[in-house]
C-alpha positions in Angstrom: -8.9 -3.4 -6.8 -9.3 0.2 -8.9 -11.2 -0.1 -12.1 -11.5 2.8 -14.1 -13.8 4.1 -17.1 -11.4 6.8 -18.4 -14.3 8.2 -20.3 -17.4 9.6 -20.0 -20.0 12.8 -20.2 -22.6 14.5 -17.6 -25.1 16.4 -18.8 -29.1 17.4 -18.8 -31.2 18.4 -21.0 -31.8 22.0 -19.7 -28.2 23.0 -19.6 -27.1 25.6 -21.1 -25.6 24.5 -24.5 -22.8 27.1 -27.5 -24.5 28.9 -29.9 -22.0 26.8 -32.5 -22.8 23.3 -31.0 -23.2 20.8 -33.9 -25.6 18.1 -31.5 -27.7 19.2 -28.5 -28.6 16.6 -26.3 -32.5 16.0 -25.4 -32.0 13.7 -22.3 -30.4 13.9 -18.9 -27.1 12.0 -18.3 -26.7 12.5 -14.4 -23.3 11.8 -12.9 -26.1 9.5 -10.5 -26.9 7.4 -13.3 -22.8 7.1 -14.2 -21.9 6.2 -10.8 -24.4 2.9 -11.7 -23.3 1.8 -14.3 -19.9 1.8 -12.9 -20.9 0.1 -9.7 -23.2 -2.4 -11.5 -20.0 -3.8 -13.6 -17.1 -3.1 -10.6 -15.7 -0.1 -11.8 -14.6 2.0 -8.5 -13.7 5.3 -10.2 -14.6 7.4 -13.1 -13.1 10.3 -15.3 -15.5 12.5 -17.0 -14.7 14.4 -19.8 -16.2 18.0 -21.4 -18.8 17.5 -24.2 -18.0 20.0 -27.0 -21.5 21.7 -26.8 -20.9 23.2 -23.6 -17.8 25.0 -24.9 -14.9 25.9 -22.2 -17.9 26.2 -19.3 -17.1 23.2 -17.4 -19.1 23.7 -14.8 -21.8 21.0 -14.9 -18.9 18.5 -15.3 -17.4 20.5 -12.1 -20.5 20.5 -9.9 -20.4 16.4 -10.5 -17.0 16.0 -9.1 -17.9 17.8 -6.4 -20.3 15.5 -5.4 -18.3 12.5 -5.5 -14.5 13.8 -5.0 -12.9 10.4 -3.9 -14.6 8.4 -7.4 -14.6 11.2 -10.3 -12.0 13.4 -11.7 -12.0 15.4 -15.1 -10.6 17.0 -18.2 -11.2 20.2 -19.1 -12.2 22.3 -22.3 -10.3 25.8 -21.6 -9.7 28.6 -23.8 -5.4 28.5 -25.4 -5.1 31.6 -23.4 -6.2 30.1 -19.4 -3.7 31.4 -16.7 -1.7 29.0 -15.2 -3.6 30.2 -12.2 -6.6 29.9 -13.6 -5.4 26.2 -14.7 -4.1 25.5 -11.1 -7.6 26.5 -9.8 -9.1 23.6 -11.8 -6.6 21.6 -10.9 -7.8 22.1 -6.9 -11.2 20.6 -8.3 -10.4 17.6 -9.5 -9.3 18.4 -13.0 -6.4 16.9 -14.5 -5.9 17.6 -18.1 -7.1 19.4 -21.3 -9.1 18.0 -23.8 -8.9 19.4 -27.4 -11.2 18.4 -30.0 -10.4 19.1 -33.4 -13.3 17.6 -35.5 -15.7 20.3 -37.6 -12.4 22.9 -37.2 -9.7 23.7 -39.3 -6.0 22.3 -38.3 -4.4 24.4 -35.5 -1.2 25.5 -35.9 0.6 24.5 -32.7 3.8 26.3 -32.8 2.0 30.3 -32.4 2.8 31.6 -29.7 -0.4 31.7 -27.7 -0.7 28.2 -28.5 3.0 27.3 -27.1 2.4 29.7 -24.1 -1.0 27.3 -23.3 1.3 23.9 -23.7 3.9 25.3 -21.0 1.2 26.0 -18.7 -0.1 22.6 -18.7 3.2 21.1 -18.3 4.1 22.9 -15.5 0.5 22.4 -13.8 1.1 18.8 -14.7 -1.9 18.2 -17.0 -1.9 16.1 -19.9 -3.6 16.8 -23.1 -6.5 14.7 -24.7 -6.7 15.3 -28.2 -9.5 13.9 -30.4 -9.0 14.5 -33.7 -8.8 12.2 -37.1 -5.8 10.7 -38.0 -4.8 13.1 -41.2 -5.3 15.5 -38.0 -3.0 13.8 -35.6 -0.3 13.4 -38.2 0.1 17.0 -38.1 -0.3 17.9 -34.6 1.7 15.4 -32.7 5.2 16.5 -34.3 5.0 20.0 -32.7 2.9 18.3 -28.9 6.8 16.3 -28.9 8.5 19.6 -28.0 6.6 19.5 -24.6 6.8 17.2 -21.8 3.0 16.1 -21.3 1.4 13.3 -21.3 -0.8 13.2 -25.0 -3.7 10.6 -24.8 -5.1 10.1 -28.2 -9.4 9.4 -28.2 -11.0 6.1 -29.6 -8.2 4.4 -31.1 -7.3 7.7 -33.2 -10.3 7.5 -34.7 -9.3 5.7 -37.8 -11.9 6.8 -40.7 -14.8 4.4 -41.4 -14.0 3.4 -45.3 -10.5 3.0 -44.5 -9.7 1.5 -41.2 -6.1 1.2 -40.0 -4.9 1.0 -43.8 -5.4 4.5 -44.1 -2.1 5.9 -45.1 -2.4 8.6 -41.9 -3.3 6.1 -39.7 -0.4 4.3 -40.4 2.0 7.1 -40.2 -0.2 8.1 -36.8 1.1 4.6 -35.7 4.7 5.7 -36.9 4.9 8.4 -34.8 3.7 7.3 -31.7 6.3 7.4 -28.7 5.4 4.8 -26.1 7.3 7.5 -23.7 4.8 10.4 -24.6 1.6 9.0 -25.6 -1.2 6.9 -24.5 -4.3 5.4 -26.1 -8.2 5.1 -25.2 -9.3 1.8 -26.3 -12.9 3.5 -26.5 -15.7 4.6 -29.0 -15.3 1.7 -31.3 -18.5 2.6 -32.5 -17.5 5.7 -33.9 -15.3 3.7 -36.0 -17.8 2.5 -38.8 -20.6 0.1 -39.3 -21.1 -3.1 -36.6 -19.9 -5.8 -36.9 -16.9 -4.0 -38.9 -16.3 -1.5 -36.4 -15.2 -4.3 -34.4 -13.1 -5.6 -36.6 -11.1 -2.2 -36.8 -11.1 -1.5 -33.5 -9.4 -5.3 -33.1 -6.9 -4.3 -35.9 -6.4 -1.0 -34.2 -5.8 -2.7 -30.5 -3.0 -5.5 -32.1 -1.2 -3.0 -34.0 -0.6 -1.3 -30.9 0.1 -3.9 -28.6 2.9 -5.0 -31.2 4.3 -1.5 -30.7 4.9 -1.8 -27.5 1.5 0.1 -26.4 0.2 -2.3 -23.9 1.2 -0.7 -21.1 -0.1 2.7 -22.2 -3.9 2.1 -23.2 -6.8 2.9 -21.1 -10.4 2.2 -21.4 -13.2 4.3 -21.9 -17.2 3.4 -22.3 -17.6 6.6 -23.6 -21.4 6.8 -21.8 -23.9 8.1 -22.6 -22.4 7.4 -26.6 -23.9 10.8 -27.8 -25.0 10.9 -31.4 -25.2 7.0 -31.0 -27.4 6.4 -28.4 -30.0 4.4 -30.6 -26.5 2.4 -31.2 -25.5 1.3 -28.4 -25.9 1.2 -24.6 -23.1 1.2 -21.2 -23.6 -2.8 -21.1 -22.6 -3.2 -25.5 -19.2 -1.1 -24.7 -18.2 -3.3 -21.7 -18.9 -6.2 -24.3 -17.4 -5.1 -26.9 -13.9 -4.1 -24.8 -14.0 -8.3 -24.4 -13.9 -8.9 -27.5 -11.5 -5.9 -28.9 -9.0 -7.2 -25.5 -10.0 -10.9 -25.1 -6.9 -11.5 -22.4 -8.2 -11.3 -19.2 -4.8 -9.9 -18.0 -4.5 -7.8 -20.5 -8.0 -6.3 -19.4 -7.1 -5.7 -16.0 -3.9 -3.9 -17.0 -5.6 -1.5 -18.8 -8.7 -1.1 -17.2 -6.7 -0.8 -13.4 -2.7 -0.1 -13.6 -2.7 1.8 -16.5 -5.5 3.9 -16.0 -4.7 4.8 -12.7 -1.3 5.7 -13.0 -2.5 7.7 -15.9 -5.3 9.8 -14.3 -3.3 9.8 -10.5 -5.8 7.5 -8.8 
């Protein structure tokens, strides 16, 4: 039986970290300590995903993989102008998408050139496309990502903003636009979603409005270890609790946690 945490980061302390970087970790987060936690709660296979501080130099998340090829795979944090060959070369080490992360930058405007050049690439190296970004964000980008066939999986819920929840006008017309055919979910970081116990609460909201949308077959979870910026917060065994209560169904857990994720992420 495959279980799958679509979500996590690898990282130590004395790795090499952008100039730009907004947090900086101070602690190690080995794939060794990952591979644990996954074993401890029955999780056979992880997918790791690039931190923003390191930038497009993927090559601590790399080095993990390499270690344990049959359990982890990962998505990437490229420069818009990566060769397909260069993108096929990652491919060939366990990579499998593109992650772009829009928060602390200014809206990208998807239909330049360079940027549609990048999209083609990844459709025709079959990679999907992670974006985490806030929903007045979202609202904007996903019209023009619809023009490509790719796979878009959309971070913690779509990160609906703290005061507002999902009755923020853009998180409800994020939830209009959503194509069950294109685009999948991570039922992760609820923690990112406000204050407990109402972060809860939201990321409940969140996980029922898209089930009635048809979305049940196209969410994923995501612990989102080692929960950077929140580590006082919360720890791997809080997010495994908390994904009971968000998806109480016991079928409805293993469909996301094992069907969906691995058809997702080619397990």
């Amino acid at each position: 039986m495959i279980h799958i945490d679509t979500h996590a980061h690898v990282f130590s302390k004395h790795d090499q970290c952008i100039e730009t970087a907004r947090y900086i970790p101070d602690y190690d987060a080995t794939a060794e300590q990952f591979l644990t936690h996954l074993d401890k709660h029955g999780h056979t296979h992880g997918v790791l995903v690039q931190p923003s501080f390191f930038g497009t130099d993927n090559q601590v998340m790399l080095d993990a993989i390499s270690q344990y090829p049959e359990r982890l795979k990962g998505i990437a944090v490229v420069d818009r102008g990566i060769s397909f060959n260069e993108l096929s070369q990652l491919k060939t080490k366990g990579i499998i998408g593109a992650r772009i992360n829009l928060f602390g930058l200014p809206v990208p405007d998807f239909t330049l050139p360079e940027w549609t050049a990048f999209f083609s690439n990844l459709e025709q190296v079959n990679f999907q496309i992670e974006l985490h970004a806030p929903p007045a964000y979202l609202v904007q980008v996903l019209p023009v990502l619809n023009n490509f066939k790719l796979d878009i999986v959309i971070d913690h819920f779509g990160r609906c903003v703290p005061d507002l929840g999902v009755k923020d006008p853009d998180y409800e017309k994020f939830l209009d636009l959503l194509d069950v055919s294109k685009h999948w979910i991570k039922v992760s970081g609820f923690y990112r979603l406000g204050a407990y116990p109402e972060n809860i609460a939201t990321a409940k909201e969140s996980y029922a409005l898209l089930k009635n949308k048809g979305f049940l077959g196209k969410m994923v979870w995501g612990s989102d270890w080692p929960h950077t910026q929140h580590e006082n917060l919360v720890d791997y065994e809080k997010t495994v609790e908390a994904f009971q209560q968000i998806v109480p169904e016991a079928e409805e857990q293993e469909l996301i946690l094992g069907q969906n994720a691995a058809k997702l992420f080619h397990f």
